[in-house]
N, C-alpha and C positions, 0 to 999 in steps of 0.2 A: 201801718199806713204811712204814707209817702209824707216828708214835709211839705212838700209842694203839691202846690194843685196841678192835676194835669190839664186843667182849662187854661192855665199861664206859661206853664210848658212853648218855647219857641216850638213852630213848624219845624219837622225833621226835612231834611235833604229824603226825595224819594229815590233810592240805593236797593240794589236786587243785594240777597245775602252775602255775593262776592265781590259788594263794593261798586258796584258797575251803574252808574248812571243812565238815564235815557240818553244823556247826550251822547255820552260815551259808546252805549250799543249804537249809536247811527253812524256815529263814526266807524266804528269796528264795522259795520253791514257796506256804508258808503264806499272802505277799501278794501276789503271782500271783491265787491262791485267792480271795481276797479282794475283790480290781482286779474276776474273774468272777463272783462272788458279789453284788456291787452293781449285778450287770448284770440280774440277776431281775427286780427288779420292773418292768422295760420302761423303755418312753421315750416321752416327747412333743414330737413336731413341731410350732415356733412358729414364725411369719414365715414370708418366702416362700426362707427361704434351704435350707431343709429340715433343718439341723443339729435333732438331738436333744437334748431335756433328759434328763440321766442321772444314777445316782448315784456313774458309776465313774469323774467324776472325784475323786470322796474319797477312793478309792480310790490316784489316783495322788498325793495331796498326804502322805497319809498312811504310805504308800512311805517319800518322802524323808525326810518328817518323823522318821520313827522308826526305819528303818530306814538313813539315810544316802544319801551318792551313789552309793557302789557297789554294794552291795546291793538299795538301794531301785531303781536305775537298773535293773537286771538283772532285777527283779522286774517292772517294766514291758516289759522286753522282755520277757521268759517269756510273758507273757500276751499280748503281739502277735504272737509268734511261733507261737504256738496259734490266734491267730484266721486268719493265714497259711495255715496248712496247712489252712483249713478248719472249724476247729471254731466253730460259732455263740454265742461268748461274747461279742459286742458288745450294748450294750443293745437290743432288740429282736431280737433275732435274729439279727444279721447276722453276717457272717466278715468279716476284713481284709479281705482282695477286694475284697468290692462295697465297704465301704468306703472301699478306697482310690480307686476309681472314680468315689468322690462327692463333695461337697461338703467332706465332714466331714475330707478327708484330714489337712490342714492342722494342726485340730485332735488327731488322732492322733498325727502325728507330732511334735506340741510336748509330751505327753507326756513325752516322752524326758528335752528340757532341762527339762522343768518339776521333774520327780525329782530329775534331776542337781544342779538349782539349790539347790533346797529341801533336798536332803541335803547339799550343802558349807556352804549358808551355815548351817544348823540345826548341825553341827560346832562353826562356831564361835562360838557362845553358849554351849557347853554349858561345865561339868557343870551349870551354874543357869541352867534354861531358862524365858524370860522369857516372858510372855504378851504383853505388848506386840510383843517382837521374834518372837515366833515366828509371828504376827498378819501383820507386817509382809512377812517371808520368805515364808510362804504365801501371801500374796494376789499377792505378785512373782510367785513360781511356776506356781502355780494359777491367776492368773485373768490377770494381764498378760502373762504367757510363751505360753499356752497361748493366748491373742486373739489374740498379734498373729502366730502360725502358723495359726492358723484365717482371720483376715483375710487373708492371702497367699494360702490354699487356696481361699476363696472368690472372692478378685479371679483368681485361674488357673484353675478350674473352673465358674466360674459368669461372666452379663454383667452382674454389678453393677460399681458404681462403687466407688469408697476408700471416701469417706464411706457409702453403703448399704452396706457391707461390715463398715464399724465400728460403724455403728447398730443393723445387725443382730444384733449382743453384749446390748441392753440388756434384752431378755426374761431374760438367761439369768445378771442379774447379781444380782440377789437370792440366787437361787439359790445359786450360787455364793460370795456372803459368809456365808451359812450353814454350807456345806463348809469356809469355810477356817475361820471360826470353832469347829466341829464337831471339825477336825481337830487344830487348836490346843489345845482342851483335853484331848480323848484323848493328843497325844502330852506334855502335860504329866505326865500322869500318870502315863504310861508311863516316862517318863527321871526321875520318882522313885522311882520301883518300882524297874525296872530300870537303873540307871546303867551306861553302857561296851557301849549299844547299837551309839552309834556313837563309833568311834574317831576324832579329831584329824586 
């Protein structure tokens, strides 16, 4: 028998068996929400590679950025795992499926590390989150992470070449330094708002 009584036992933190808090699952559901929410306004097809311009990947820079690796990570799967089963939350309409069927695979599936990256390495700058570095973390994430899986999905799904494969990024790179810029200052703001978004 235990030395302690369990009637004096503190109250536990109520935690699912992978550590995951209530708050933490709204958070992860909230930018999930999110990721699908910047998929509204549609998408435009440039080049002949057929990849969409969209707005969801702010969505996933902005995941890591504030929400961390594991959370923010989780939050991007939630929201693939949703287009999996079906539901048409990719920009234009589509489900993972055909997605994954397409072009754009590549890109999809860098997601994943793009989150993962941008929330370890956004960790550790904090509590005083730099604009320069947080600039720098995002655009690692967000636009070199996320190319150069989209570059792989295109040289494996399509008959382009390395180089038309990499060239084909440059419509979509403007774009793109607006997102991470975009993203950089909302989540500055946020980690002074809120400190101990993400934990160390």
């Amino acid at each position: 028998m235990s030395d302690v009584d369990s009637s004096t036992r503190p109250p536990s933190r109520k935690v699912s068996r992978m550590n995951v808090s209530a708050r933490d699952m709204a958070q992860i559901a909230v930018f999930a929400a999110l990721i699908a929410a910047l998929g509204l306004p549609g998408s435009i097809t440039v080049g002949f590679s057929g990849v969409p311009i969209t707005l969801q990947t702010l969505g996933i820079i902005l995941s890591g950025a504030i929400l961390g690796a594991r959370k923010g990570t989780a939050a991007v799967l939630v929201f693939l795992a949703l287009t999996m089963i079906g539901l048409p939350l990719l920009a234009g309409g589509r489900t993972g499926l055909s997605a994954m069927a397409g072009p754009t695979v590549g890109y999809l599936i860098g997601w994943i590390p793009a989150a993962l990256l941008i929330g370890w390495l956004t960790a550790r700058i904090l509590p005083k989150y730099s604009i320069a570095l947080g600039l720098a973390i995002n655009a690692v994430g967000g636009i070199v992470v996320v190319y150069v899986f989209g570059i792989i999905g295109l040289i494996l799904r399509t008959d382009v070449g390395v180089w038309a494969a990499i060239t084909s990024n440059g419509p979509f790179l403007p774009g793109d330094i607006a997102k991470v810029v975009v993203a950089t200052v909302v989540a500055k703001s946020v980690h002074r708002a809120y400190p101990g978004l993400i934990k160390a």
